[in-house]
C-alpha atoms as an extended CHARMM CRD file, in Angstrom:
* protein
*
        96  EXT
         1         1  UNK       CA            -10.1190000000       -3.3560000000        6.8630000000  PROA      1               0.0000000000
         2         2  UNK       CA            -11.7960000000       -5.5750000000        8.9530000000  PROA      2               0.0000000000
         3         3  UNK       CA            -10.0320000000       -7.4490000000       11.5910000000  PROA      3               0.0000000000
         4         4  UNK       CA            -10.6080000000      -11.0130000000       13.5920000000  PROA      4               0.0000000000
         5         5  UNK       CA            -11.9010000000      -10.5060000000       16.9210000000  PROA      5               0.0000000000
         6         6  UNK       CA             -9.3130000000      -10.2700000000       19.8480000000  PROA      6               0.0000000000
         7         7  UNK       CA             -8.8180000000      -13.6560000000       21.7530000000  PROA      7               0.0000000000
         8         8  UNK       CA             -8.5090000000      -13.5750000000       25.1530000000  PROA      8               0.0000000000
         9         9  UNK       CA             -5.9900000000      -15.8010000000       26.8740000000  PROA      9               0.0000000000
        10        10  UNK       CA             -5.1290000000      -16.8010000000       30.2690000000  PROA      10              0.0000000000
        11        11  UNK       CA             -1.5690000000      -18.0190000000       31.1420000000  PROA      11              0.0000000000
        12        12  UNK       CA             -0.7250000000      -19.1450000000       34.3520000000  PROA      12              0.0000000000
        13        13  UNK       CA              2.6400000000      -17.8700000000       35.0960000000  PROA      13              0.0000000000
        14        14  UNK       CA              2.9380000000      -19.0120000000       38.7680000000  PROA      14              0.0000000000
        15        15  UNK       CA              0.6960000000      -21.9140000000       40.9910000000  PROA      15              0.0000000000
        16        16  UNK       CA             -2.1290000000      -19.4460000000       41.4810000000  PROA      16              0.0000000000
        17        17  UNK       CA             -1.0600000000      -16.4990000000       39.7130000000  PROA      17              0.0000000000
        18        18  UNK       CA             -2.7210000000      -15.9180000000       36.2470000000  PROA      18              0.0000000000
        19        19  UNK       CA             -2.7660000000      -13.4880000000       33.9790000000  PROA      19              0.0000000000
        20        20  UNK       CA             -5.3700000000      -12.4170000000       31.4330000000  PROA      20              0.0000000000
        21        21  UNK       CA             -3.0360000000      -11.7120000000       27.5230000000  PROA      21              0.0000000000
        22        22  UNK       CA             -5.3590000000      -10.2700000000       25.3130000000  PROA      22              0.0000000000
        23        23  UNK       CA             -3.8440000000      -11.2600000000       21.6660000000  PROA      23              0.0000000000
        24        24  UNK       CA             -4.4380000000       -9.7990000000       18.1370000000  PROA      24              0.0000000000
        25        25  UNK       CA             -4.4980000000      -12.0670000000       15.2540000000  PROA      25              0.0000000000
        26        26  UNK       CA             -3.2760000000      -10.4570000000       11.7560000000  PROA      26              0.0000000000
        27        27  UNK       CA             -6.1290000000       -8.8270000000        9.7890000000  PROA      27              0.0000000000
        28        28  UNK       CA             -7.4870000000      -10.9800000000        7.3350000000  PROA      28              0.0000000000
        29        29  UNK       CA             -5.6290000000      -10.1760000000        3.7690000000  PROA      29              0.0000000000
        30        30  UNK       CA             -7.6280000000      -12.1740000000        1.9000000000  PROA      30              0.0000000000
        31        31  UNK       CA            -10.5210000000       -9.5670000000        2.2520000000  PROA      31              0.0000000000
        32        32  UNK       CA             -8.5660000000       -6.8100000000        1.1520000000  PROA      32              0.0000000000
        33        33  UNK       CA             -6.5620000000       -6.5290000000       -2.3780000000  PROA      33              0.0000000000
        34        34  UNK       CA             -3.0870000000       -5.0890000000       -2.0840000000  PROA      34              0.0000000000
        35        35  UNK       CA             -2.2870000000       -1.3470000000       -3.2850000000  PROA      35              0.0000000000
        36        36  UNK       CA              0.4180000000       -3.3770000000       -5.6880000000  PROA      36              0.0000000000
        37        37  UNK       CA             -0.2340000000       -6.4370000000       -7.9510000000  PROA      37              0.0000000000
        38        38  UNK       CA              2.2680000000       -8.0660000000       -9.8350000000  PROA      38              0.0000000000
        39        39  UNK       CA              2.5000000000       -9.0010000000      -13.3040000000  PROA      39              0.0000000000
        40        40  UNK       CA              0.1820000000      -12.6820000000      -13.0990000000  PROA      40              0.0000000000
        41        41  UNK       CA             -2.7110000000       -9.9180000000      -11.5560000000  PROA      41              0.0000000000
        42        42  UNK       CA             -1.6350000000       -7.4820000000      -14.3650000000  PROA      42              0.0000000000
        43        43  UNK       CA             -2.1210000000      -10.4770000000      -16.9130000000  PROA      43              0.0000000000
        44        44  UNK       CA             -5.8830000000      -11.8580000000      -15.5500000000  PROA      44              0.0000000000
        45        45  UNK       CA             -7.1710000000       -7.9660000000      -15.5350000000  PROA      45              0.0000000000
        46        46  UNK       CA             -6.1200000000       -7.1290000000      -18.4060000000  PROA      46              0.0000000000
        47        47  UNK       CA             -7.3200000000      -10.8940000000      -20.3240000000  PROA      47              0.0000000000
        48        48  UNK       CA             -3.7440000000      -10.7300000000      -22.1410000000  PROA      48              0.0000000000
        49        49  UNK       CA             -1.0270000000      -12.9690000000      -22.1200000000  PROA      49              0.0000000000
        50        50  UNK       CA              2.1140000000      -13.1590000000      -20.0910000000  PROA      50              0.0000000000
        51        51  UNK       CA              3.8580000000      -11.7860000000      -23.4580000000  PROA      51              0.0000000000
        52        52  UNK       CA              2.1180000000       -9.5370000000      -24.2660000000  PROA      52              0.0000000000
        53        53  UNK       CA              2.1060000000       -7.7530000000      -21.1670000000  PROA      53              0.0000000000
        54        54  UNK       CA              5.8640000000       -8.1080000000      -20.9740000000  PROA      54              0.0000000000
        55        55  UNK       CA              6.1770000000       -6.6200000000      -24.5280000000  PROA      55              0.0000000000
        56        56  UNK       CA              3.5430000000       -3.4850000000      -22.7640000000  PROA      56              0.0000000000
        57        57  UNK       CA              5.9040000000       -3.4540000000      -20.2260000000  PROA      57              0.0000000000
        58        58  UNK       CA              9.2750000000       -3.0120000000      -22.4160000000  PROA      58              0.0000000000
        59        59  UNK       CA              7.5270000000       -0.4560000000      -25.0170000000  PROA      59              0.0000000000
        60        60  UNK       CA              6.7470000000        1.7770000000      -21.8180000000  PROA      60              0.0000000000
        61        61  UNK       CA              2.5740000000        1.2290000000      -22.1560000000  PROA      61              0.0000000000
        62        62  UNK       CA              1.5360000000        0.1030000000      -18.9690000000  PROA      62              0.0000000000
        63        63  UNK       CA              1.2870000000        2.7910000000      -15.8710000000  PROA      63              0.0000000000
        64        64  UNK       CA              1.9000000000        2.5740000000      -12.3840000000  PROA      64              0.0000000000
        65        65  UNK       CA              5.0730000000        0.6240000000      -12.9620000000  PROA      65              0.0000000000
        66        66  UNK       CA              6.9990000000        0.2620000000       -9.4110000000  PROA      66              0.0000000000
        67        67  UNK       CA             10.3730000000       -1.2860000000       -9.2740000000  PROA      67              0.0000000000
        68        68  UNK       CA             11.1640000000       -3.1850000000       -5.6570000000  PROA      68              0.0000000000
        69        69  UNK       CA             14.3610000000       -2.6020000000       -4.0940000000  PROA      69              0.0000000000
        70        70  UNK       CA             17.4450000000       -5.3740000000       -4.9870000000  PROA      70              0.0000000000
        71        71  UNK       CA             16.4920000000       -4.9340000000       -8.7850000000  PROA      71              0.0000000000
        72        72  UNK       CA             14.8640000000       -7.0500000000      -11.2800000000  PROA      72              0.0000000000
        73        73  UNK       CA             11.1220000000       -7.1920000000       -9.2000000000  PROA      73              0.0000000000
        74        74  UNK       CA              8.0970000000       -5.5260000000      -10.4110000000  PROA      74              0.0000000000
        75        75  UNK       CA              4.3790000000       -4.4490000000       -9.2470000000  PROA      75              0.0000000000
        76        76  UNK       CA              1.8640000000       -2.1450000000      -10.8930000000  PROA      76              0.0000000000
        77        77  UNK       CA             -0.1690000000        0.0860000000       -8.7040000000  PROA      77              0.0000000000
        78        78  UNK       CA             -3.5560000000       -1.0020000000       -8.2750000000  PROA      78              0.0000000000
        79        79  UNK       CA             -5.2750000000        2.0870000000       -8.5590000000  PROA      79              0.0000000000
        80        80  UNK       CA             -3.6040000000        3.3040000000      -11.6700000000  PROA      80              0.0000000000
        81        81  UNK       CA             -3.8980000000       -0.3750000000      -13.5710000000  PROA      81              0.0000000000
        82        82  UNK       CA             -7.9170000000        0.0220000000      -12.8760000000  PROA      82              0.0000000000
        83        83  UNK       CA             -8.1970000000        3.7660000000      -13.4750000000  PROA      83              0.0000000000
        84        84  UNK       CA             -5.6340000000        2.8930000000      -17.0350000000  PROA      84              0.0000000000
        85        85  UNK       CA             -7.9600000000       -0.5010000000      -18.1850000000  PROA      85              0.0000000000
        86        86  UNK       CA            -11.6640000000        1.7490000000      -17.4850000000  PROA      86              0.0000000000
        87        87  UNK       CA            -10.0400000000        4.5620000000      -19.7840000000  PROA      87              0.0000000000
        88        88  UNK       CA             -9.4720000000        1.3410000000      -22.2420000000  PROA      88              0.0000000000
        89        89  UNK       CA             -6.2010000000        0.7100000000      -21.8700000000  PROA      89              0.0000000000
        90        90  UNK       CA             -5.1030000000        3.8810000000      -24.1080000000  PROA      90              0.0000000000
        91        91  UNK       CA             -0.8610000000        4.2200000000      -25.0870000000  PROA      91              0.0000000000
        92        92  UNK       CA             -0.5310000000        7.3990000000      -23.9860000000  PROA      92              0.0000000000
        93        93  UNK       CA             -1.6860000000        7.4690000000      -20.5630000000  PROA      93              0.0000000000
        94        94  UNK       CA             -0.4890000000       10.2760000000      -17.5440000000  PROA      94              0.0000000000
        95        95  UNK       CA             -0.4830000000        8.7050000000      -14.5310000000  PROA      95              0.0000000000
        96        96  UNK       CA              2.8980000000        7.3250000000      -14.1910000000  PROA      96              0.0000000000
């Protein structure tokens, strides 16, 4: 994970006091892919449709399934979804 550089900031906080604030900007998530992707990343790696995928989904054939908290969300762990589509996306398939 590679992070912005540190800015360094000085705030006056009294006529001729000042202090130096060092502040940290968020990492940059862009660089780095999430350990969860949801079911538009599902679709693009796996070049099927929406679906499809959800029929996958309901006959129990895609791994990695993770349900969010409050319900109805899904994501699909990362590692599993690549590990699952390099083994060729088989039916039977034990990392769960």
């Amino acid at each position: 994970m590679s992070a912005r550089p540190a800015l360094r900031i000085v705030r006056e906080l009294e006529p001729n006091v000042s202090v130096a604030v060092d502040e940290l900007r968020a990492p940059d998530v862009a660089s780095e892919p999430s350990a969860l992707m949801d079911l538009t990343e599902l679709c693009h790696h796996t070049l099927a449709g929406l679906r499809t995928v959800r029929r996958w989904i309901a006959a129990g054939k895609v791994p990695g399934l993770v349900r969010l908290p409050g319900g109805r969300a899904i994501r699909f762990r990362r590692d599993v979804i690549e590990e699952w589509i390099r083994a060729g996306c088989p039916e039977e398939f034990d990392k769960n």
